[in-house]
C-alpha positions in Angstrom: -27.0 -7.8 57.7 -25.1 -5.7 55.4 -23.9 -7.0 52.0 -20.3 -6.9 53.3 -20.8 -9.0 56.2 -23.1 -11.5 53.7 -20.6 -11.8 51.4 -17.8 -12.4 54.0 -19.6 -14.2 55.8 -19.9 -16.9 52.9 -15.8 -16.6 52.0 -15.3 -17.1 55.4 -17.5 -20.5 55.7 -16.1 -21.5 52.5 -12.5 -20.5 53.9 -13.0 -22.6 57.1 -13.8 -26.0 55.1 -10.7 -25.5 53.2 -8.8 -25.1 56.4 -10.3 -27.7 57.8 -9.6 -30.0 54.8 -6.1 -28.8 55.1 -5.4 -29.5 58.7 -7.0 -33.3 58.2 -4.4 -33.3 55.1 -1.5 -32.6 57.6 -2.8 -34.7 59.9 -3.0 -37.4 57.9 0.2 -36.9 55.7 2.5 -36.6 59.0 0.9 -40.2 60.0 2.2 -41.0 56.9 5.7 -39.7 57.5 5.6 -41.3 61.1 5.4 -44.8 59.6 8.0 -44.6 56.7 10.3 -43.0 59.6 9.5 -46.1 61.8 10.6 -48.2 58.7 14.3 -46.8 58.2 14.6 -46.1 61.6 13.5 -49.3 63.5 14.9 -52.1 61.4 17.8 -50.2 58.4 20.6 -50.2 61.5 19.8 -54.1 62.2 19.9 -55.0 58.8 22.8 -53.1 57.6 24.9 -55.1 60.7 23.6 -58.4 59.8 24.4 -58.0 56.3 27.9 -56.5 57.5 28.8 -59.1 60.0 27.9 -61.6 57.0 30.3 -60.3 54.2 33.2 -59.9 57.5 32.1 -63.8 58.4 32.7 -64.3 54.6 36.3 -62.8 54.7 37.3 -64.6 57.9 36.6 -67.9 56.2 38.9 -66.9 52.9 41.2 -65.7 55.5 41.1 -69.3 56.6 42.1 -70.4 53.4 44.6 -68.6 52.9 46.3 -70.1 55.7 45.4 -73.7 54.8 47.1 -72.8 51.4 50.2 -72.2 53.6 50.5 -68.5 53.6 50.1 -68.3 57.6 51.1 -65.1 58.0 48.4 -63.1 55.7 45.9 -65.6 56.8 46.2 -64.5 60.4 46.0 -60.6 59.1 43.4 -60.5 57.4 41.1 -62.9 59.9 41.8 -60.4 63.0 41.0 -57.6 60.4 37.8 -59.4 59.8 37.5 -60.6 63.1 37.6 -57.1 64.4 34.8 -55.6 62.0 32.5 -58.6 62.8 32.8 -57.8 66.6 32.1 -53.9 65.9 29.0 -54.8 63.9 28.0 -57.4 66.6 28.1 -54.7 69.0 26.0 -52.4 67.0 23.4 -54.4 66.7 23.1 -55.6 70.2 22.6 -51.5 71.1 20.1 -51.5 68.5 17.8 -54.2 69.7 13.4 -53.5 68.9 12.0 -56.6 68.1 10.5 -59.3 70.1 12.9 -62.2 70.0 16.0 -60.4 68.4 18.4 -60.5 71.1 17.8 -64.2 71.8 18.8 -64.3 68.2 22.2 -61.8 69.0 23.0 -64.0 72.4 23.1 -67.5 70.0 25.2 -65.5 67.2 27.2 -64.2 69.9 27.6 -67.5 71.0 28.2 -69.5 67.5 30.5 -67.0 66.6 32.4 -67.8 69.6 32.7 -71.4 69.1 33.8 -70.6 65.2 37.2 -68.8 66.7 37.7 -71.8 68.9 37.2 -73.9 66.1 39.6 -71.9 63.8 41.9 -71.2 66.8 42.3 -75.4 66.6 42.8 -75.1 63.3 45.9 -73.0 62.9 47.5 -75.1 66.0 47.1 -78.2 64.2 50.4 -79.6 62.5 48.4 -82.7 60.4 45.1 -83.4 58.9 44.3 -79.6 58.6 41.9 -79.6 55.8 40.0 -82.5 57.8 40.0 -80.4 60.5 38.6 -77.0 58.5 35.8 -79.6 57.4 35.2 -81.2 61.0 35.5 -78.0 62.8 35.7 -74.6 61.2 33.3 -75.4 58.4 30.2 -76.0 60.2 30.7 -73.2 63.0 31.0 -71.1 60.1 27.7 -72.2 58.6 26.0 -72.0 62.0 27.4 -68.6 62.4 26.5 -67.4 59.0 23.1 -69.0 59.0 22.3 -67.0 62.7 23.2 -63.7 61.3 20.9 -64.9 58.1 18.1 -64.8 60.7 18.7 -61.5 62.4 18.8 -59.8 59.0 15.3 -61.8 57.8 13.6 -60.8 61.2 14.3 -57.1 60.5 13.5 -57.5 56.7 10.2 -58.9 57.6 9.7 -56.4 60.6 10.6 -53.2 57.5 7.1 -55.5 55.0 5.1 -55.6 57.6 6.1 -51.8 58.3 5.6 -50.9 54.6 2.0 -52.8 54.8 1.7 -50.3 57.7 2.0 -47.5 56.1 0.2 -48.3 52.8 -2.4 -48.8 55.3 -2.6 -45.5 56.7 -1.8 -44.1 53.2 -5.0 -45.2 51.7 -6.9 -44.4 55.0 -5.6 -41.0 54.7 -6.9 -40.6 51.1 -9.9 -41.8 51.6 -10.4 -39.4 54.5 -9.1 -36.7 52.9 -11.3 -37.1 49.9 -14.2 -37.5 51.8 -13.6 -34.8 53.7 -12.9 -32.6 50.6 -15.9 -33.7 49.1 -17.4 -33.1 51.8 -15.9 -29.2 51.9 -16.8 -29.0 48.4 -20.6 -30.0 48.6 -20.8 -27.6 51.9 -19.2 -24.9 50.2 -21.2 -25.1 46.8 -24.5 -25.1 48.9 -23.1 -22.0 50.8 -22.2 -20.6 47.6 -25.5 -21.2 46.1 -27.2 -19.4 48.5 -25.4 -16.3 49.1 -24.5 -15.9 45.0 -29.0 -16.8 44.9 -29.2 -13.9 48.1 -27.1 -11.4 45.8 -28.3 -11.9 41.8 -32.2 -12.1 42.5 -31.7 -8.4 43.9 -29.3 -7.5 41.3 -31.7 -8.8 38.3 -34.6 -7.1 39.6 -32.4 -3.7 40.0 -31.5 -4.4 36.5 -34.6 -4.8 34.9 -35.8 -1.9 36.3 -32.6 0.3 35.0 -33.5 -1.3 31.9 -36.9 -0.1 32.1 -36.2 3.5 33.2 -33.2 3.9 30.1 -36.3 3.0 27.5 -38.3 5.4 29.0 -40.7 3.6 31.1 -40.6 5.5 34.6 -43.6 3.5 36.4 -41.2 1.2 37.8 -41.3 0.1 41.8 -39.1 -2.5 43.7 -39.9 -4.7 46.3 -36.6 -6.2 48.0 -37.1 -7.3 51.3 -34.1 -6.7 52.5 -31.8 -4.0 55.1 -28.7 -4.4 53.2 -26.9 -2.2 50.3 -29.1 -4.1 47.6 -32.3 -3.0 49.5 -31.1 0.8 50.1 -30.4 1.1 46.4 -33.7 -0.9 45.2 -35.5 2.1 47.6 -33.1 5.0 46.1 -34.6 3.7 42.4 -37.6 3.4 43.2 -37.3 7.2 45.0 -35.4 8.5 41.4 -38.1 6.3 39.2 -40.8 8.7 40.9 -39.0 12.1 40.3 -38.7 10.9 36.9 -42.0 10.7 35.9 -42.6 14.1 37.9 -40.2 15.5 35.5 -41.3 13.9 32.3 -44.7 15.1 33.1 -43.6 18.4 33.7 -41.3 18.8 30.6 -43.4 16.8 28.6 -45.3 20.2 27.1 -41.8 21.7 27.2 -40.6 19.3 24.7 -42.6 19.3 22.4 -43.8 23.3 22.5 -39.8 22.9 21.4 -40.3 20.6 18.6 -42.7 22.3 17.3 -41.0 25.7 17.4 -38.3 24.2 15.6 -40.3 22.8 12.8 -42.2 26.1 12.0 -38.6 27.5 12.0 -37.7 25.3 9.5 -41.2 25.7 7.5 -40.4 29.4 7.4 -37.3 29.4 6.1 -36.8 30.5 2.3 -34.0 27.9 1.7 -34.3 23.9 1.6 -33.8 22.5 4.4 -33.3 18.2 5.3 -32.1 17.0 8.8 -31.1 13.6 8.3 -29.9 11.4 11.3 -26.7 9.3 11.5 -27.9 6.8 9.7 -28.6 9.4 6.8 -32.8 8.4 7.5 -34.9 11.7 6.7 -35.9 13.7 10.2 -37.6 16.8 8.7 -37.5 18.1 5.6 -39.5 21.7 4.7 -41.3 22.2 1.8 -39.0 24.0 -0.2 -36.8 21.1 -0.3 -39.8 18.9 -0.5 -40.2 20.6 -4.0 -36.4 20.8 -4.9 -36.4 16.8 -4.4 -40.2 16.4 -5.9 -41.7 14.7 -3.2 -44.2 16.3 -0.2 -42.7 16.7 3.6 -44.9 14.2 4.8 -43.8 11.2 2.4 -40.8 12.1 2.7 -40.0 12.2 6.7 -38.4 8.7 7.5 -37.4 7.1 4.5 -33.9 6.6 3.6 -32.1 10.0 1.9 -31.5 7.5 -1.1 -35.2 7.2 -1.9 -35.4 10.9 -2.2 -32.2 12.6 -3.6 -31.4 10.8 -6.7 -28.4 13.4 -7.3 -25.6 10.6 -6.5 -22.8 13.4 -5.7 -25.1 15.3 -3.4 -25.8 11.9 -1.7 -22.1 11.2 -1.4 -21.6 14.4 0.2 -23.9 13.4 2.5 -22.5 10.3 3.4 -18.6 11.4 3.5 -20.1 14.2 6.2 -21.6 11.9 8.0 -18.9 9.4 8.2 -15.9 12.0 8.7 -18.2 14.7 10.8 -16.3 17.6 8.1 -18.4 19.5 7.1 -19.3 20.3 3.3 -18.9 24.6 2.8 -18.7 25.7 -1.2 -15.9 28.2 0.0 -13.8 29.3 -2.6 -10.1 28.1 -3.2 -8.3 27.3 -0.4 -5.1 25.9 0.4 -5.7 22.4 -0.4 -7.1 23.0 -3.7 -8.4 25.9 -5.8 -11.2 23.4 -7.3 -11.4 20.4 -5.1 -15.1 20.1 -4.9 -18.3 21.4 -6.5 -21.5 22.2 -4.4 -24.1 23.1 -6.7 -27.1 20.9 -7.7 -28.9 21.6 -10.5 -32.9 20.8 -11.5 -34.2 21.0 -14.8 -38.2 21.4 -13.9 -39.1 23.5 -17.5 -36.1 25.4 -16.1 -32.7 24.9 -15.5 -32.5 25.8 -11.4 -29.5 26.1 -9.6 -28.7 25.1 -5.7 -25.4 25.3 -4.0 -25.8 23.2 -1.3 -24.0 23.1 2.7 -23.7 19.9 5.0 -23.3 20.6 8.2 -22.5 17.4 10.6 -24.2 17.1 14.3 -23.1 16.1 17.1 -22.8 15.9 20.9 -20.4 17.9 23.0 -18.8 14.0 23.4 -18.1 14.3 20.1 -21.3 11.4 19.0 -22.8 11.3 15.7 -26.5 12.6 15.3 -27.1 13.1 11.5 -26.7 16.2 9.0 -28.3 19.0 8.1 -28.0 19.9 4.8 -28.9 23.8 3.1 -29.6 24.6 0.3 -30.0 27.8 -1.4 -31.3 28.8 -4.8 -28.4 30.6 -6.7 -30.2 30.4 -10.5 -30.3 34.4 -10.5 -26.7 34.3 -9.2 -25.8 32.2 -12.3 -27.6 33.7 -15.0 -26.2 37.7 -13.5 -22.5 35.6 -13.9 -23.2 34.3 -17.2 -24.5 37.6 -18.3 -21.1 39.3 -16.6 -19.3 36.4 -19.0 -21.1 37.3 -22.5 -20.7 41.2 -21.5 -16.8 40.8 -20.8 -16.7 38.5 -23.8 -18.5 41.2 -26.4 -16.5 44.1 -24.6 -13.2 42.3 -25.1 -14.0 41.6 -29.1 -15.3 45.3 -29.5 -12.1 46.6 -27.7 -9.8 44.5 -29.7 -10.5 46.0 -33.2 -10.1 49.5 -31.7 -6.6 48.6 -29.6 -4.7 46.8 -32.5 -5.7 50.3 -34.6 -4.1 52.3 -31.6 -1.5 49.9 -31.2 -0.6 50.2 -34.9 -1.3 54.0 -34.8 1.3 54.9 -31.9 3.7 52.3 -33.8 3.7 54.2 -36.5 3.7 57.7 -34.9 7.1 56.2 -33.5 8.6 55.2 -36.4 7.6 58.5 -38.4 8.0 61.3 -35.8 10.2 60.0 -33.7 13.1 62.9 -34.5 10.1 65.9 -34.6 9.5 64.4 -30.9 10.4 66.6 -28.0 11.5 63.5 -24.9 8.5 64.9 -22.9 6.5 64.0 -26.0 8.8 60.6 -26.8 8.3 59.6 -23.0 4.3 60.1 -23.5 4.1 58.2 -26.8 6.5 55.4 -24.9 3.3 55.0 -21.6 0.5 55.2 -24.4 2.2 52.2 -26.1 2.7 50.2 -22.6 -0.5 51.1 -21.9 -2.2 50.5 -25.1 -0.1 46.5 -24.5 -1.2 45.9 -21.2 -4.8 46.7 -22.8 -4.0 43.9 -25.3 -2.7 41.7 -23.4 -5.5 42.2 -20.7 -8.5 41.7 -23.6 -6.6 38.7 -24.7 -6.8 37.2 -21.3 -10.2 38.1 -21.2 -11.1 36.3 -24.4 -9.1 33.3 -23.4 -11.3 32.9 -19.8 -13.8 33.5 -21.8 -13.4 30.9 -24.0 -12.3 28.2 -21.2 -15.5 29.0 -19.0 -18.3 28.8 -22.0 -16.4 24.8 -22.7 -14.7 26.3 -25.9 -11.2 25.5 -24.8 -9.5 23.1 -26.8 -7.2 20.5 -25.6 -4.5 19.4 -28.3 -2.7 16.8 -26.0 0.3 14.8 -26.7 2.2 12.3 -24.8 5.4 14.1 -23.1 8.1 14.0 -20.6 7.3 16.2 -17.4 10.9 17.0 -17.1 10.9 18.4 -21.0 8.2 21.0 -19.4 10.1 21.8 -16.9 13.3 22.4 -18.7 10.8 24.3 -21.5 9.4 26.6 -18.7 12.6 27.4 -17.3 14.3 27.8 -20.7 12.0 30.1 -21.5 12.2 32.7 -18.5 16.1 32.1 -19.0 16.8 36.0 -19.9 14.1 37.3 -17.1 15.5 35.5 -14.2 18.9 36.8 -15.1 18.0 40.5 -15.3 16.7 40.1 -12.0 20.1 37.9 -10.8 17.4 35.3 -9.6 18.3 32.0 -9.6 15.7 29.2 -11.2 16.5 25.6 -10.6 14.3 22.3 -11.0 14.4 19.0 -8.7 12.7 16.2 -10.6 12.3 12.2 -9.4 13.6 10.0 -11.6 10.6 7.7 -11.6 8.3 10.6 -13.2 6.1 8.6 -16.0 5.0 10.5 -18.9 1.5 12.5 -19.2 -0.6 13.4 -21.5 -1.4 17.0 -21.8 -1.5 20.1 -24.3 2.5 21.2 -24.3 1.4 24.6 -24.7 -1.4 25.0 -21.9 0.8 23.7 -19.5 3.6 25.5 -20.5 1.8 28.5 -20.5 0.9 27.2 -17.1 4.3 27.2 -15.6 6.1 30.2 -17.2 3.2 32.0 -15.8 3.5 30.7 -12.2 7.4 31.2 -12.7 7.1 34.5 -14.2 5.1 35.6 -10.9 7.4 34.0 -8.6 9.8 36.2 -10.5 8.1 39.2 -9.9 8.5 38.4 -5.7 11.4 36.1 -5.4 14.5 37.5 -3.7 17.4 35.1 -4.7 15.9 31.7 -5.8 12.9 29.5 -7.4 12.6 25.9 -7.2 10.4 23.8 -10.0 10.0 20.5 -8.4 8.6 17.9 -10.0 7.6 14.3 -8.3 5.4 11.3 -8.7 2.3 10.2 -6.5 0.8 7.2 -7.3 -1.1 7.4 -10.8 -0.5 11.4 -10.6 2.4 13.7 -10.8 2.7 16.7 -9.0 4.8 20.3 -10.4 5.6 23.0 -7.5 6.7 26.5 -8.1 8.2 27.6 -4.8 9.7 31.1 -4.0 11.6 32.2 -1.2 9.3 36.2 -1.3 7.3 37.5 0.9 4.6 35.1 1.5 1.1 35.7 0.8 -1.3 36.7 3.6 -4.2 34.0 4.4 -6.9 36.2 3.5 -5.8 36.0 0.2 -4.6 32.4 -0.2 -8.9 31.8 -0.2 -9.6 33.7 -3.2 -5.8 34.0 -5.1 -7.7 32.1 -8.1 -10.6 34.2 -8.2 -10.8 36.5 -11.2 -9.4 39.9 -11.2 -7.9 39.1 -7.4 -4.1 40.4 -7.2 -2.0 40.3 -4.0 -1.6 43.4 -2.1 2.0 43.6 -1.0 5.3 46.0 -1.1 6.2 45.7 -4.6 3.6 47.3 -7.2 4.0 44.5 -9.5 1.0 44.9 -11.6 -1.0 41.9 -13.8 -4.8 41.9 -15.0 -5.5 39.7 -11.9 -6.4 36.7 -14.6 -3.1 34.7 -14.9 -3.8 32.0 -11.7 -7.7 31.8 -12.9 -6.7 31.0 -16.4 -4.3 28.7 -15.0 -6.8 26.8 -12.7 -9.3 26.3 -15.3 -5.9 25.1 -17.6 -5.7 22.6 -14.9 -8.8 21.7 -14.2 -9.4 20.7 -18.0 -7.0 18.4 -17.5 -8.6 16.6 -14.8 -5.9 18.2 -12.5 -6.3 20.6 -9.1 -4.3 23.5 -8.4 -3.6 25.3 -5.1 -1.2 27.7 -2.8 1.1 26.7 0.8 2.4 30.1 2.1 3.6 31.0 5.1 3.5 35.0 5.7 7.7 35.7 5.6 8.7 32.4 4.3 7.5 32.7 0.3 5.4 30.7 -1.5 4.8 27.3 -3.4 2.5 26.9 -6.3 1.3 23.1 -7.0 -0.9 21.5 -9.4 -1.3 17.9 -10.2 -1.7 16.1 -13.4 -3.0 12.6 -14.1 -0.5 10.2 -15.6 -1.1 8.2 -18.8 -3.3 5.2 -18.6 -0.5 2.7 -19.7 2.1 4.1 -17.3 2.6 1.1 -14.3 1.6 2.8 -10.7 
């Protein structure tokens, strides 16, 4: 039988009970109904006229009285009235005659009632002794009559209890019968249940457990359901896959690990560290140059926690934030979200001061699930000692320059002031470049000096508590005369909340004019200084409304010596933005660039507010 049919097969068993149960209900609830029915219908009519021809027997008799009293002619009135109603009632209760004995019971009220007219009939033709006569006569036919139609309404009112007994009867019969036969229902329908829900799970938990064994890698698993139906196809299609399986594992097997051990000897080989950790940041493989780097041997290492092995605590963080956000950790150079946001480089001091800059790459699944980090690193010690060397020769050059500049400056000053008139213009226009030249000389050794000085930690820092909005107004005071030469228009938007800071007015300053002074050099018609407050920093944006600057520059714009290649020959040493970045960074700020080829440029950089400023 197929699992369908079994499992229909059981609702419909189940389903027939309860229809059965049901019926029996109905059955047994219209029995009900038959014997309430039997109650109004049988007996209400008689008892409604007997109570009926009582209250009009009760008005013929103050009728009566009234006439005794001497008021004949309402007397007579209102006992026909009466008369008439007792008569209709009479008559309905004749027609609706069911018990044994009740129309012997209508013939003698019939009968009494009669001999009550006669009676009061004699009483209104009397002329004396009427009230003996109401008391002889009229009085006890009354009570006879009365009495009589006290006897039809007690027949019917005893006929409507033992109705009601009746009915309470087959009301208890029917719930005991339907209760036992819902019990009934419900014992046969849990033992059906039983079996068919015991006929479908024993299958089911033996297909499970051997799922379970075949996901963990056990594939010598076989199934023995004895049975034609859905459950026993599939139990045969496992046991069918369960045997390609291990055909397959058998035959990748060598595959897998002629694979793995491919890999590893490509990591062995490599010249650079290299750790693969998983995504719970436990130590894959590690090669023995990064075995070295961290102190420790492959072998002791593989397994153990990344923790136990890097004790550099912001190359362990890396780690972690890679493997948590699946970003991965690249020492480009500045880029638009921050010129100096993050520092790759580890260094080891093993007799000699070594230098790594390091690269986290995350992996994962094409379903986007984590698998752990691979992390490179590269030895860049000659790369720092050839830049520190580049640093002392551009700091010697720029003192032995100086000495001979400021004598040529002083010279051509001179010559200009001396010879001026013995000048020819050709020979006054020379003299005129040699001093611009001899300036931008200066001005370029003096940057020189000053990056110099910032990069070897020689900077100092003279900071004062200030108003961001006084810099501002400083900054732009200061380009005041530039900005209208060039019909340029400078404003500032600053938030009213900004706290105070804590910085070296001059740095900063120095700072801004130059990030104003190059938005001058670019800006068609305005510049905008805005200055607002995040949280415990505040932030101060130089935007422009030039030419944009193209994305392969925005990367490297704070880079030494880099200047932006565009329409306008503007000029510059190529040092203003990387003396401002290091400016900033002293200050436990960041700097960085949004621009949109076409749509200008905005220059931002962040500074930390005081420690007794409220966030």
């Amino acid at each position: 039988m197929k699992l369908q049919a079994k499992v229909l097969s059981g609702y419909a068993a189940s389903l027939s009970l309860v229809v059965l149960v049901g019926l029996w209900g109905v059955f047994n609830l219209w029995r009900l109904g038959q014997a309430s029915g039997d109650i109004l219908e049988e007996n209400y009519r008689s008892i409604r006229a007997a109570d009926s021809m009582i209250d009009a027997l009760e008005r013929q008799d103050s009728a009566t009285l009234i006439l005794l009293l001497g008021d004949a002619a309402a007397g007579r009135s209102l006992f026909r009235e009466y008369q008439v109603q007792f008569l209709q009632w009479l008559s309905r209760a004749k027609d609706n005659v069911t018990l044994p004995g009740e129309a012997e019971i209508l013939t003698e009220l019939e009968s009494t009632y009669q001999a009550y007219l006669i009676s009061v009939d004699q009483l209104i033709t009397a002329t004396e002794e009427r009230t003996e006569e109401y008391k002889q006569g009229v009085q006890p036919t009354f009570q006879s009559v009365r009495d009589t139609a006290v006897e039809l309404r007690d027949v019917n009112q005893s006929a409507m209890t033992e109705a009601s007994e009746r009915a309470a009867n087959t009301s208890q019969q029917a719930i005991a019968s339907v209760a036992i036969a819902g019990l009934s229902a419900a014992t046969a329908g849990f033992i059906i249940s039983w079996i068919l829900s015991r006929n479908l799970v024993q299958p089911i938990k033996a297909i499970r457990g051997a799922t379970e064994q075949i996901a963990s890698g056990n594939y010598d698993v076989q199934l023995t359901i004895a049975s034609e139906d859905e459950l026993g196809q599939l139990a045969d299609e496992i046991n069918i896959m369960s045997q390609r399986l291990q055909a397959f594992k058998a035959l990748n097997l060598d595959k897998l690990v002629a694979e793995k051990q491919r890999s590893e000897a490509i990591i062995y080989s490599l010249s650079d560290g290299i750790v693969v950790v998983d995504d719970q940041l436990h130590i894959v493989a590690i090669n023995p140059v990064a075995a070295t780097i961290f102190g420790t041997k492959p072998k002791l290492a593989q397994g153990r926690h990344c923790l136990e092995i890097i004790e550099d605590r912001t190359l362990y963080d890396q780690l972690q934030s890679v493997a948590e956000s699946q970003t991965p950790a690249l020492p480009a150079g500045p880029s638009s979200q921050g010129s100096d946001a993050q520092s790759f480089e580890l260094t080891i001091e093993r007799g000699s001061i070594e230098h790594y800059q390091y690269i986290a790459t995350p992996v994962t699944t094409e379903d986007n699930r984590r698998l752990g980090v691979v992390l490179l690193l590269q030895n860049v010690t000659n790369l720092k000692q050839l830049d520190q060397l580049k640093s002392e020769f551009v700091m010697t050059a720029s003192h032995e320059l100086r000495t001979p500049l400021t004598g040529m400056a002083m010279s051509i000053d001179l010559l200009t002031e001396t010879a001026k008139t013995k000048l020819s213009n050709n020979e006054q226009e020379l003299l005129q470049t040699a001093q611009e030249d001899v300036e931008r000389l200066r001005d370029l050794v003096n940057d020189l000096l000053d990056l110099s000085k910032i990069e070897s930690g020689k900077l100092e820092v003279d900071k004062t508590t200030v108003d961001p909005r006084q810099l501002v107004e400083k900054a732009i005071e200061l380009l005041k005369i530039q900005s209208e030469d060039k019909q340029i228009e400078v404003s500032s938007q600053t938030a009213s909340n900004l706290p105070k800071v804590e910085v070296d007015v001059n740095k900063i300053t120095w700072v801004m004019t130059n990030l104003i002074a190059n938005a001058l050099r670019y800006a068609k018609e305005t510049i905008e200084v805005i200055a607002k407050r995040h949280g415990t920093w505040i932030s101060i944006a130089v935007a422009d409304d030039g030419p944009g600057i193209d994305p392969a520059y925005q990367t490297k714009i704070f880079d030494k010596f880099v200047q932006v290649k565009t329409e306008k020959d503007v000029g510059g040493s190529g040092l203003g933005l990387a003396i401002c970045k290091e400016i900033i960074k002293a200050h436990g700020g960041t700097i960085w660039v949004d621009s949109t080829p076409g749509h200008g440029s905005t220059f931002t950089f962040t500074l930390p507010v005081t420690a007794s400023t409220p966030a």
